[in-house]
C-alpha positions in Angstrom: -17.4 -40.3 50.1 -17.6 -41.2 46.3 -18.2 -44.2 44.6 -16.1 -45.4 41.6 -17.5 -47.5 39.3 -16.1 -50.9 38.4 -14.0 -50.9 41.2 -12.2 -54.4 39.9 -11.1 -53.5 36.4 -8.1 -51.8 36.1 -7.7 -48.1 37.2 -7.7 -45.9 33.6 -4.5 -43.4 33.8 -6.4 -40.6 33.8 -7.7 -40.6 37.2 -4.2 -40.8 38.4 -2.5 -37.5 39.1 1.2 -38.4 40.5 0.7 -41.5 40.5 0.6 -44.3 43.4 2.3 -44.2 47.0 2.7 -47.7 49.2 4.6 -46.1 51.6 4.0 -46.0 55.6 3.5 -42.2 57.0 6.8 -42.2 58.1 7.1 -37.9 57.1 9.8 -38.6 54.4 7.6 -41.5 52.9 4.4 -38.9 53.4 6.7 -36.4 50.7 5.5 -38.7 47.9 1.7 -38.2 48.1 -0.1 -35.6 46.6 -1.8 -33.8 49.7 -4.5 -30.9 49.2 -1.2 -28.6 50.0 0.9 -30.1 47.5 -1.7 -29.5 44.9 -2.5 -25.8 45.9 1.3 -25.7 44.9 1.0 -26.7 41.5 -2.0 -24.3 41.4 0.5 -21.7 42.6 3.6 -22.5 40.2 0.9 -22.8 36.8 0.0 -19.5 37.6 3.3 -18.1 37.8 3.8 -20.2 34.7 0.9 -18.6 32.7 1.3 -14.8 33.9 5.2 -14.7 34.0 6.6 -17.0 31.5 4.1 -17.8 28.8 3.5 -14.2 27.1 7.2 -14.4 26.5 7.0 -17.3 24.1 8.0 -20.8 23.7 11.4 -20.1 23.9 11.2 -18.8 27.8 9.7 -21.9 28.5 10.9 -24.7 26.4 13.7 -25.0 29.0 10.7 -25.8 32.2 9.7 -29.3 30.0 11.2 -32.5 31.3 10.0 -33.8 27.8 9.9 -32.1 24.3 5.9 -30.9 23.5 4.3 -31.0 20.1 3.4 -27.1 19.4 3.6 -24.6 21.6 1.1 -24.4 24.9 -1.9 -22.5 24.1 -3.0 -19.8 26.8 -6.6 -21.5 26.4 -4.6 -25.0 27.7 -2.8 -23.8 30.7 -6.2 -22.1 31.5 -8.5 -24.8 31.4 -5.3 -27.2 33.0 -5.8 -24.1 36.3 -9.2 -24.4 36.2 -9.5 -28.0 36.1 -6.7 -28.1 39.1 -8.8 -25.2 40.9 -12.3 -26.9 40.5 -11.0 -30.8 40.7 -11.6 -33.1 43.8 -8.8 -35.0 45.5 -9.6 -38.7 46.4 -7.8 -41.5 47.6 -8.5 -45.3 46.6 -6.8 -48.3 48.0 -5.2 -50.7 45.4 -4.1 -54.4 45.3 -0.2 -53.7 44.9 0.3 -57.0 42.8 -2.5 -55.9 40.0 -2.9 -52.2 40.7 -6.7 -53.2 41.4 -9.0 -51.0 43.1 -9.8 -53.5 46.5 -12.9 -51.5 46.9 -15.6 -49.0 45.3 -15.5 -46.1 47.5 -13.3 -43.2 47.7 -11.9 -41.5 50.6 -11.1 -37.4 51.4 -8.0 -38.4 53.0 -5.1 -41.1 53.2 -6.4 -41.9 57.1 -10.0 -42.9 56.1 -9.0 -45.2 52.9 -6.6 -47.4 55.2 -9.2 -47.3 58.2 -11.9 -48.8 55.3 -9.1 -51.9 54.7 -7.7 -52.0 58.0 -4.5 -52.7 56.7 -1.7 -49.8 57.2 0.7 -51.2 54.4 -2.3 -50.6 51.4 -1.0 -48.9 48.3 -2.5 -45.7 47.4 -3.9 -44.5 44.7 -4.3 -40.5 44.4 -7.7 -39.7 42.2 -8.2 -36.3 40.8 -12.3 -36.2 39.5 -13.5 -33.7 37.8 -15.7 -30.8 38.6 -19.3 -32.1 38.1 -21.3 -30.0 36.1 
């Protein structure tokens, strides 16, 4: 387990990949978490994405954007974006769902152990990507 600090401010957006879930495991609800699988995915598709599409220029890929980009992806930015998807850890936080709080400082390997440390199967979940250390 980790520890995050300041567990009671509120949770900066960049340790959110995907956002929150405050669903039950019901397997449809379970779709909407990032899971170790689901992010070996998006390893798999930014790959494809950098060896297939980006040597043949912005205009191959403009269409894959949901929102317009300023300049052109560099090669050095979808490699350091692979790296830091290949080398990241995946946590899970419990939050208050009124405030979007963290309710305590540790983090969790998996969705199980963060509700076990609330006891309360209806927490909202927050998915935590952390950097590689060092």
């Amino acid at each position: 387990m980790s520890f995050l600090p300041n567990a009671n401010k509120e949770i900066p957006s960049y340790h959110f990949a995907l956002g929150f879930t405050d669903e039950l495991f019901s397997p449809e609800r379970k779709a909407r978490l990032l899971t170790k699988r689901r992010l070996a995915v998006l390893r798999a598709a930014l790959q494809y994405f950098d060896e297939e599409l980006m040597p043949h220029g912005i205009g191959v890929i403009r269409p894959y954007f949901d929102e317009p980009l300023k300049g052109k992806p560099t090669t050095s930015e979808i490699q350091e974006l692979r790296k830091f998807l290949r080398d990241c850890e995946l946590q899970y936080a419990c939050c208050d769902s009124a405030s979007n709080r963290l309710t305590g400082l540790q983090l969790s390997q998996s969705v199980e152990e963060a509700r076990l440390m609330t006891g309360d199967p209806a927490t909202r979940m927050a998915v935590v990507l952390l950097p590689p250390t060092g």
